[in-house]
N, C-alpha and C positions, 0 to 999 in steps of 0.2 A: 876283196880288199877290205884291210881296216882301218878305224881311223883310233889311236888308244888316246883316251884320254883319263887324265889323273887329277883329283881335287879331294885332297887331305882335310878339307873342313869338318873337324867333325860336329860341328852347330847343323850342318846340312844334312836334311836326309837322302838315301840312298837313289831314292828317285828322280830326283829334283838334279842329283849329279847326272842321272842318267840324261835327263831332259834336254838338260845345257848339250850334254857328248851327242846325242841325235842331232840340237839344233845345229852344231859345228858341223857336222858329219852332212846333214843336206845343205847347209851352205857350201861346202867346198865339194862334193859330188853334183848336187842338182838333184837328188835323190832322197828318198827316207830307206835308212838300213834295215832291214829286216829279222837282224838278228842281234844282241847282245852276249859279250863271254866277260863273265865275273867273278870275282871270289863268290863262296858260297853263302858268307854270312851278308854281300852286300845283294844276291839273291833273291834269301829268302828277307829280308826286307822289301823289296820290291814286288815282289811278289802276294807278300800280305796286304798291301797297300790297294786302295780301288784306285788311287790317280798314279797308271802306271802305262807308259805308251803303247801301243798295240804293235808290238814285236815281238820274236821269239827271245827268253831271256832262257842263258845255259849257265850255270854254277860250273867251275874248272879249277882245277888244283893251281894251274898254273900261272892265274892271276893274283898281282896279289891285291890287299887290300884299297882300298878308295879308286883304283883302275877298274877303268872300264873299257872293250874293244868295240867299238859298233862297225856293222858293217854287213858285207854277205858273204856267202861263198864264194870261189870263183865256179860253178853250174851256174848259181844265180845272176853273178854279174854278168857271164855270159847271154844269158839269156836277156836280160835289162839291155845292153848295149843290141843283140839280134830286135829288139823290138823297134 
């Protein structure tokens, strides 16, 4: 499951949008997501960055800009709810 969230600020950097989408994403799960899926350019912004959350971040054609998905697979969330 994802949670997408979108913040068009362009004053904000890439991370910082991410941070907010995590902290929403374990507010309303109970969880930290595991994975991000993003445009590519907001990516590799995060990516250059050292204050960047310890998740897997994936660049996809079919995000587009200032959106971001956080979340996991459904393996993964199955596995989170089996534990």
């Amino acid at each position: 499951m994802y949670l997408a969230w979108y913040d068009p600020d362009r004053r904000r950097p890439a991370h910082r949008k991410l941070a907010d989408a995590v902290a929403a994403y374990t507010e309303k799960f109970g969880r930290t997501p595991a994975q991000c899926l993003t445009h590519r350019q907001e990516a590799e912004q995060i990516l250059a960055t050292a204050d960047r959350p310890s998740l897997s971040i994936k660049a996809v054609a079919f995000v587009p800009r200032n959106t971001f998905y956080v979340g996991e697979s459904d393996a993964e969330e199955a596995d989170a709810i089996a534990a």
